[in-house]
C-alpha positions in Angstrom: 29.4 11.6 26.0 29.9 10.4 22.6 32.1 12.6 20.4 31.0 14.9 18.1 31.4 13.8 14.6 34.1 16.3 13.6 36.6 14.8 16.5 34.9 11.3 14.7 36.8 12.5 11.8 40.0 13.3 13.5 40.9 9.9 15.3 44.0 8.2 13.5 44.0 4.9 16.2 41.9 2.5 17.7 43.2 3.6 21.1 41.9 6.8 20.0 38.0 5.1 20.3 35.9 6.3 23.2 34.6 3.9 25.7 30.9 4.6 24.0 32.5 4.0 20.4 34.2 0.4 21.7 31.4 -0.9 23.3 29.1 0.6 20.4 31.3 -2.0 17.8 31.3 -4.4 19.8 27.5 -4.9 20.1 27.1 -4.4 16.1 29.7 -7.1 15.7 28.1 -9.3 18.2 24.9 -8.8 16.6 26.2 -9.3 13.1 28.3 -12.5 14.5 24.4 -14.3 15.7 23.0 -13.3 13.0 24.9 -14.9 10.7 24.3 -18.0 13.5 20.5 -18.2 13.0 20.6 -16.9 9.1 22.6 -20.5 8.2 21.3 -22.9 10.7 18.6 -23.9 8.6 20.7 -24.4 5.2 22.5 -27.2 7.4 19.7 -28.6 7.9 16.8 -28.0 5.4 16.8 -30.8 3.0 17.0 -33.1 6.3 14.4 -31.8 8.6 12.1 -31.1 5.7 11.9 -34.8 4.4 11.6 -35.5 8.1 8.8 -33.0 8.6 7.3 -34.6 5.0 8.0 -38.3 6.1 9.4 -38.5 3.4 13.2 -39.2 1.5 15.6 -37.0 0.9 15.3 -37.3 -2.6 11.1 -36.7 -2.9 10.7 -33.9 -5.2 8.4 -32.1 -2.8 11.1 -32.0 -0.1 12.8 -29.7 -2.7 9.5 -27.7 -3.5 8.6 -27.3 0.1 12.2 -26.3 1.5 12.9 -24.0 -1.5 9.2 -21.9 -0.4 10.5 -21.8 3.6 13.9 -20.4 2.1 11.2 -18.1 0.3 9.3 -16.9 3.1 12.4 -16.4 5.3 13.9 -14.1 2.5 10.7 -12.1 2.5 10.9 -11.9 6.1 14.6 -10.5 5.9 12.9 -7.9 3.4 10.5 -7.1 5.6 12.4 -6.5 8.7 15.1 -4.9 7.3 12.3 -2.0 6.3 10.3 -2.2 9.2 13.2 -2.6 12.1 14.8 0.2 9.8 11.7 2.6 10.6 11.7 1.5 14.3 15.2 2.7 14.8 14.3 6.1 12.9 12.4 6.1 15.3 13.3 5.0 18.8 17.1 5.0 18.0 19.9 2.3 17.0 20.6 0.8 20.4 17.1 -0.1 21.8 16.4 -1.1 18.0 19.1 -3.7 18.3 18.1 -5.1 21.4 14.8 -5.2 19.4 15.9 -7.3 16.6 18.2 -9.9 18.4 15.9 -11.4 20.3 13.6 -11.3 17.3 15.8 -13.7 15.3 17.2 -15.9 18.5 13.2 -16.5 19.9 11.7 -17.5 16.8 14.8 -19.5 15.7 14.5 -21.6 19.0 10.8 -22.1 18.1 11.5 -23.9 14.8 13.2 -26.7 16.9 9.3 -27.6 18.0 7.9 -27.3 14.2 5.7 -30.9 13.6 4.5 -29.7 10.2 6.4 -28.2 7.5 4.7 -24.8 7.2 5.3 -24.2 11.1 8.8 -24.3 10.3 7.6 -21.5 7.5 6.1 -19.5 9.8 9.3 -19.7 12.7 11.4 -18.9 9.8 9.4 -16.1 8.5 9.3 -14.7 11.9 13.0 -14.8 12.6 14.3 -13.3 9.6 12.3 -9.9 10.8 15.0 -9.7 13.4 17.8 -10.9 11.0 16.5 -7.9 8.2 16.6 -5.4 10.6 19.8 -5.9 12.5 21.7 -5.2 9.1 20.4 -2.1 8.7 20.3 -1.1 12.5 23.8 -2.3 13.1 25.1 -1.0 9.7 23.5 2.8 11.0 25.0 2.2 14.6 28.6 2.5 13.1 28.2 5.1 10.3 27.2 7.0 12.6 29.8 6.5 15.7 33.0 5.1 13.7 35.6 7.4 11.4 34.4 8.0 8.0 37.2 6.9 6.6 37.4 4.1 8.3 34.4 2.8 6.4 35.7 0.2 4.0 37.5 -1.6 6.9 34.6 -1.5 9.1 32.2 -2.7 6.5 34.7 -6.0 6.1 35.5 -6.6 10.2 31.5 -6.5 9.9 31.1 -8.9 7.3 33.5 -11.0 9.3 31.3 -11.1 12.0 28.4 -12.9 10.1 31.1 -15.1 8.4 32.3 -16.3 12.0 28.9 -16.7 13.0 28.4 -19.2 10.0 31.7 -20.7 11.0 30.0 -21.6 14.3 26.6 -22.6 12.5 29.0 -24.9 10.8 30.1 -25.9 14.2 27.4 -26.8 15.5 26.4 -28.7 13.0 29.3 -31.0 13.1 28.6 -31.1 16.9 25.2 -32.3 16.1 26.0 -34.5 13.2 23.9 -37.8 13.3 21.2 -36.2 15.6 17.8 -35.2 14.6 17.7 -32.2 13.0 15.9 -29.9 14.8 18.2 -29.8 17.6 20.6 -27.2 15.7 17.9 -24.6 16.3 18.6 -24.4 19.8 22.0 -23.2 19.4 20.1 -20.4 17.9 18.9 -19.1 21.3 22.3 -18.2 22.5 22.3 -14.4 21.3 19.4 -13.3 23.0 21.7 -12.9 26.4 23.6 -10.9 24.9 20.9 -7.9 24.8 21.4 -7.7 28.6 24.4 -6.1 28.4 23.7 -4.3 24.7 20.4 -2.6 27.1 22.6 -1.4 29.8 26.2 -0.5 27.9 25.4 1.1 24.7 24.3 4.4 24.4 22.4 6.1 21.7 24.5 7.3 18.2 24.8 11.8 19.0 24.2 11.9 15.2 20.5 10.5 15.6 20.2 11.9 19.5 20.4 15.3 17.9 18.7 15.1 14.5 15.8 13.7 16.0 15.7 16.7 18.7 15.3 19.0 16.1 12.9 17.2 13.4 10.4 14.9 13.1 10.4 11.6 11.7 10.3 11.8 8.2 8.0 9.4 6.6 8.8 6.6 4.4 7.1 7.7 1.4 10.0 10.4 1.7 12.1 7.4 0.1 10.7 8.4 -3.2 10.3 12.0 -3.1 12.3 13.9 -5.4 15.6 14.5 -3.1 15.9 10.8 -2.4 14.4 8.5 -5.2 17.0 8.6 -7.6 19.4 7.0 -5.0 16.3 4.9 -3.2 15.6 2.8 -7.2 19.7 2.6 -7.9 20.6 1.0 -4.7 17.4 -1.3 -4.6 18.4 -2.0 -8.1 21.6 -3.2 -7.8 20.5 -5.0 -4.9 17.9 -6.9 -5.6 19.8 -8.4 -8.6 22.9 -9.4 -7.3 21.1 -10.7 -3.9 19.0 -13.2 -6.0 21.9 -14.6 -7.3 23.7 -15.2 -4.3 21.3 -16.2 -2.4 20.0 -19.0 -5.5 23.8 -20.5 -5.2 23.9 -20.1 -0.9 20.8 -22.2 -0.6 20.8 -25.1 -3.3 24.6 -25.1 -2.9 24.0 -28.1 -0.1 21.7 -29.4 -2.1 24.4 -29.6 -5.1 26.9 -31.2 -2.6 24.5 -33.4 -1.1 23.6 -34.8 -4.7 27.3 -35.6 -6.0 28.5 -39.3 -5.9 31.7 -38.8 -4.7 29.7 -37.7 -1.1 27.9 -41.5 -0.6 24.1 -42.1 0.3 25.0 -42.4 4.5 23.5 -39.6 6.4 26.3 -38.7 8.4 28.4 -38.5 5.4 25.6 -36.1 3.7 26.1 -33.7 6.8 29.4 -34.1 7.2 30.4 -32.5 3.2 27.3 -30.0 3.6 29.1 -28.8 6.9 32.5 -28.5 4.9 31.5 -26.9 1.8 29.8 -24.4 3.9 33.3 -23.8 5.8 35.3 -23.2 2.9 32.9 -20.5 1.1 33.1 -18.6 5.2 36.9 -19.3 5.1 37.3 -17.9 1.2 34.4 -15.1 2.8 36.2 -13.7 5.9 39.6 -13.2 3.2 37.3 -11.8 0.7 35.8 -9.2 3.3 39.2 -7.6 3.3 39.9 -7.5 0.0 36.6 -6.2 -1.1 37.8 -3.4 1.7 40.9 -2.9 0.0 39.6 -2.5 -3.2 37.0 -0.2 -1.9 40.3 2.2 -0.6 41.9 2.9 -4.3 38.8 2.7 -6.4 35.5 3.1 -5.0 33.0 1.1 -3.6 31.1 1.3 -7.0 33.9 -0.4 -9.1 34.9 -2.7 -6.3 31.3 -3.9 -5.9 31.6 -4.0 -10.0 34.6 -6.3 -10.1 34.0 -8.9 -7.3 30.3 -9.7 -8.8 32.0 -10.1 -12.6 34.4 -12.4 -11.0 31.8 -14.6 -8.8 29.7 -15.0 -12.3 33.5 -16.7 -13.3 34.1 -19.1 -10.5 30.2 -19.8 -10.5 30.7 -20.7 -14.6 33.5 -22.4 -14.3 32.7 -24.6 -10.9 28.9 -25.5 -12.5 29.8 -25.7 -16.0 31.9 -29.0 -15.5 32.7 -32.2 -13.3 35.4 -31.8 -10.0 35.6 -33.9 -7.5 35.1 -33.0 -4.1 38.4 -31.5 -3.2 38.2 -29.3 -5.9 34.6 -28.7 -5.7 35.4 -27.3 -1.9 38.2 -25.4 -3.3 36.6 -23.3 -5.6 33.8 -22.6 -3.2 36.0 -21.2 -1.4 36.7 -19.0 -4.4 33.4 -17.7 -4.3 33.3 -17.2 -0.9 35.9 -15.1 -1.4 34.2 -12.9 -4.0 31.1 -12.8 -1.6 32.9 -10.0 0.3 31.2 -7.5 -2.0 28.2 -7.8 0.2 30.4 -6.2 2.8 30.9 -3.4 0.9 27.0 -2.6 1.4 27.3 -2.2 5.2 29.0 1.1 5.0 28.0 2.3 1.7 24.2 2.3 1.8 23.7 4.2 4.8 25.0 7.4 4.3 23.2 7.6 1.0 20.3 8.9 2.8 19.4 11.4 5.6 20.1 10.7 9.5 15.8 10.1 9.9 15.8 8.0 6.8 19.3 6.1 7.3 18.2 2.6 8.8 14.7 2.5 6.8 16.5 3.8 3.3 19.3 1.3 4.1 17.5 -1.1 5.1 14.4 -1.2 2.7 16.8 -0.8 -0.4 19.1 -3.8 0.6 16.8 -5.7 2.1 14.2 -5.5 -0.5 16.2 -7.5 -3.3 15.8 -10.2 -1.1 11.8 -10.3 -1.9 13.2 -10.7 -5.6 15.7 -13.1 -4.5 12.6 -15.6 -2.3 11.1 -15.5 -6.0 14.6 -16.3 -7.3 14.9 -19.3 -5.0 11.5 -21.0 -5.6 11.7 -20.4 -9.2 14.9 -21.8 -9.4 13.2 -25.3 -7.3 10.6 -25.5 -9.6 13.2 -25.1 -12.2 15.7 -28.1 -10.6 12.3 -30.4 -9.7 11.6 -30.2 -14.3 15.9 -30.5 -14.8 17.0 -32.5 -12.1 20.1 -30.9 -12.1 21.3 -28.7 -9.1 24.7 -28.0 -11.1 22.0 -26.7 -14.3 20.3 -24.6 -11.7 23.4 -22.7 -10.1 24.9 -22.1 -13.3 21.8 -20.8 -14.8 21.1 -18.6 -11.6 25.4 -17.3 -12.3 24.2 -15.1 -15.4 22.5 -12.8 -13.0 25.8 -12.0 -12.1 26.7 -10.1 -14.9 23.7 -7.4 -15.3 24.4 -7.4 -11.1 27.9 -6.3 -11.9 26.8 -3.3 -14.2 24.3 -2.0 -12.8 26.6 -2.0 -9.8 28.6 1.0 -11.6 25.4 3.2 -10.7 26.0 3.1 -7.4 26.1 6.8 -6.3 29.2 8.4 -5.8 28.9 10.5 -3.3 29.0 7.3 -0.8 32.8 8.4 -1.3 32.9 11.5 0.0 31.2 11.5 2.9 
């Protein structure tokens, strides 16, 4: 039997940790560690497999365009599923959701290894970040709801970590596969659909949602905006959807930004291998920052935590975009930013208990996940953009000022997140 949320309260240890709690974690953390797999696989790869798809160079302009509107449509996807995975586990609870969602994003990414045309690697894209969308916000509602309160900010960063180490092994991979056609990386994205085997048999449902949902029915989703729950619904999707277009402007054409400098060469190989590395420094800077985003979180908030970390990416963004490094340097202060990336952490344990138990994964997820429909606009604007400058380094530092209104508006978070 799961414990009741008061004796939640109450445990000081991890020994303390039920059986159900451990194996609860484990599967979120899984979950989070392939979904950070599948989420980057593509980056490695998209300037690559797109000109292949085009027959095309690297450097046509419409290999830009066309993998700029697949990073698009795979950011609406992640909107989408994080608000429509989010209802689902409303509705049939967290642990058959999450079986739900993982082999969502580990079918469809397999599938883009067979794409022949550009738009079916669209499509596989679109399809996979359902699954990615809506394990954040069922995974993120698993733990809030089984895990001490106050163990929150710690939780939110071993979380983060997880997709971090998943992107290490995306990174992996792709130095495995370096020189090969490009499609193979995609069927390392397979490998977490096993793991719903045992997530289907060893995870039981969260007693929170067990015993709201005994009681009440589903609320629907319009309840978002009525007048309990729409002053925190447009602050949270506010501060999200800004700061998310950002990030995800810099995570996308960073490769492209490496790929271009001359210090890197013109040989393929050599392309993929400083792609690879400058995507392993900003995870190695990310797994640190996780923790001191947590940290930060403990003495003042997650509000002002949030706050500070997104003032100091807009820095390190400035300052790496704004001037020539070489390459050394250039990986160095990526992993700078990756460092102030562990905001996004912060979100994981924040959001959720915003709302009510029957609206926790759809609130949570819709809000978060619904900057990233702003951020797929943010992307392809900012390709069109780079295809008029020819200038990735013009682009990302353009695409840093949205730190700044991301960092204010971050203040509004609600503060009750802190009591609860």
């Amino acid at each position: 039997m799961n414990p009741t949320p008061h004796s939640t309260q109450e445990i000081q240890h991890l020994r303390d940790l039920s059986p159900e709690q451990r194996r609860s974690g484990l599967a979120a953390w899984l979950g989070w560690l392939f979904d950070g797999l599948d989420m980057h696989l593509y980056t490695l790869v998209a300037t690559a497999f797109v000109a292949q798809l085009l027959v095309t160079g690297e450097s046509d302009p419409e290999v830009g365009k066309k993998a700029s509107i697949i990073q698009a449509a795979f950011l609406v996807g992640w909107a989408l599923g994080g608000g429509f995975f989010g209802r689902v586990a409303d509705l049939i609870g967290r642990s058959r959701a999450l079986v739900l969602t993982i082999l969502t994003y580990a079918c469809f990414t397999g599938l883009s290894y067979f794409s022949t045309e550009w738009w079916h690697l669209l499509v596989f894209r679109f399809l996979a970040a359902l699954g990615i969308g809506g394990e954040w916000a069922v995974g993120a509602s698993l733990l809030s709801e089984t895990w001490p309160k106050r163990w929150r900010p710690w939780i939110a960063a071993t979380l983060q970590s997880a997709v971090n180490c998943g992107i290490l092994l995306a990174c992996l991979a792709g130095a495995l596969l370096k020189g090969h056609p490009p499609q193979w990386i995609f069927l390392v994205g397979v490998l977490p659909a096993f793991i719903t085997l045992w997530i289907r048999r060893a995870v039981p449902e969260t007693e929170e949602w067990s015993e709201a949902r005994k009681d009440l029915p589903a609320p629907r989703i319009r309840e978002l905006f009525g007048p309990e729950v729409r002053s925190v619904t447009w602050r949270v999707m506010l501060i999200c959807a800004v700061s998310l277009t950002a990030h995800w402007t810099f995570m996308f054409w960073q490769q492209s930004y490496i790929r271009s400098l001359p210090e890197v060469g013109t040989a393929k190989a050599a392309k993929d291998g400083a792609t690879v590395m400058a995507l392993l420094w900003i995870m190695v800077g990310s797994l640190v920052g996780n923790f001191v985003a947590g940290a930060l979180a403990v003495k003042m908030g997650y509000g002002r935590a949030i706050a500070l970390m997104l003032g100091g990416y807009f820095v390190v963004m400035w300052y790496t975009f704004s001037g020539t490094h070489g390459l050394s340097v250039t990986y160095a202060l990526f992993a700078v930013i990756g460092l102030m990336q562990g905001c996004f952490g912060l979100f994981t344990m924040c959001l959720p208990p915003l709302f009510p138990v029957l609206l926790r994964s759809t609130g949570a997820g819709f809000c978060y996940n619904i900057g990233r429909i702003l951020s797929a606009v943010g992307v392809v604007f900012f390709g069109i953009f780079n295809k008029v400058q020819g200038d990735f380094a013009g682009v990302l530092l353009t695409a840093s000022w949205l730190f700044i209104p991301a960092a204010a508006f971050a203040l509004m978070l609600p503060s009750q997140v802190e009591e609860r």
